[in-house]
N, C-alpha and C positions, 0 to 999 in steps of 0.2 A: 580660179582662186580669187581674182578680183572681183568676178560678178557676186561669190562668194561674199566678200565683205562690203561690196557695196549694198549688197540686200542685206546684212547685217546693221549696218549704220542707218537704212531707209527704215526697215519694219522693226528692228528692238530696240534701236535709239532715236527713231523720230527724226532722223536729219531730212528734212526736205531737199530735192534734188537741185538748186537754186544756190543752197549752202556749199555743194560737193566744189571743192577746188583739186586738181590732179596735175602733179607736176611729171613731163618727161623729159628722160636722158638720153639721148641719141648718140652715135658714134656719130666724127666727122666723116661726111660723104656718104650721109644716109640722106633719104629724100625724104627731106621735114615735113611736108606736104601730106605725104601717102602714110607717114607712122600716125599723125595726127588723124587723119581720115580713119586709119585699123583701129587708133584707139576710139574715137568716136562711135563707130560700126559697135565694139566691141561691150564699151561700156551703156552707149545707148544714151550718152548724154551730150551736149550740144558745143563747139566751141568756145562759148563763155565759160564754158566749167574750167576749162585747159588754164592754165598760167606759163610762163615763158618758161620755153623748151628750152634745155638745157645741153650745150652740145659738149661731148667730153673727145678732145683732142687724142688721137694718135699719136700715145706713147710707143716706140719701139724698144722695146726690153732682150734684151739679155736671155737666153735659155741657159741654165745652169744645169749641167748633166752632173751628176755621181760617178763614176768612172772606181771599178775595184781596180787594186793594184796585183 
């Protein structure tokens, strides 16, 4: 889906690859390093496309069961 719309933005909208800015969101106690590295592999574009990785804390929530009476 993303290779999807980046060759959407490259060949029908003309965006040169130099324009492309891509933001990620990581869990805490992912390895920043290696998601960066899958997304590169994946999209085929180079570190400078990347903007600062965004890490979303470990909230522990609540599970709310239904329970019939």
């Amino acid at each position: 889906m993303v290779m999807i719309f980046l060759r959407f933005l490259q060949r029908v909208c003309g965006v040169r690859n130099e324009k492309i800015r891509l933001q990620i969101l990581v869990h805490a106690g992912a390895d920043q390093e290696k998601v960066l590295r899958y997304w590169m592999s994946v999209t085929r574009l180079p570190k400078e496309n990347f903007t600062k990785m965004y890490v979303r804390k470990y909230v522990e929530r609540l599970r709310q069961f239904h329970v019939l009476e």
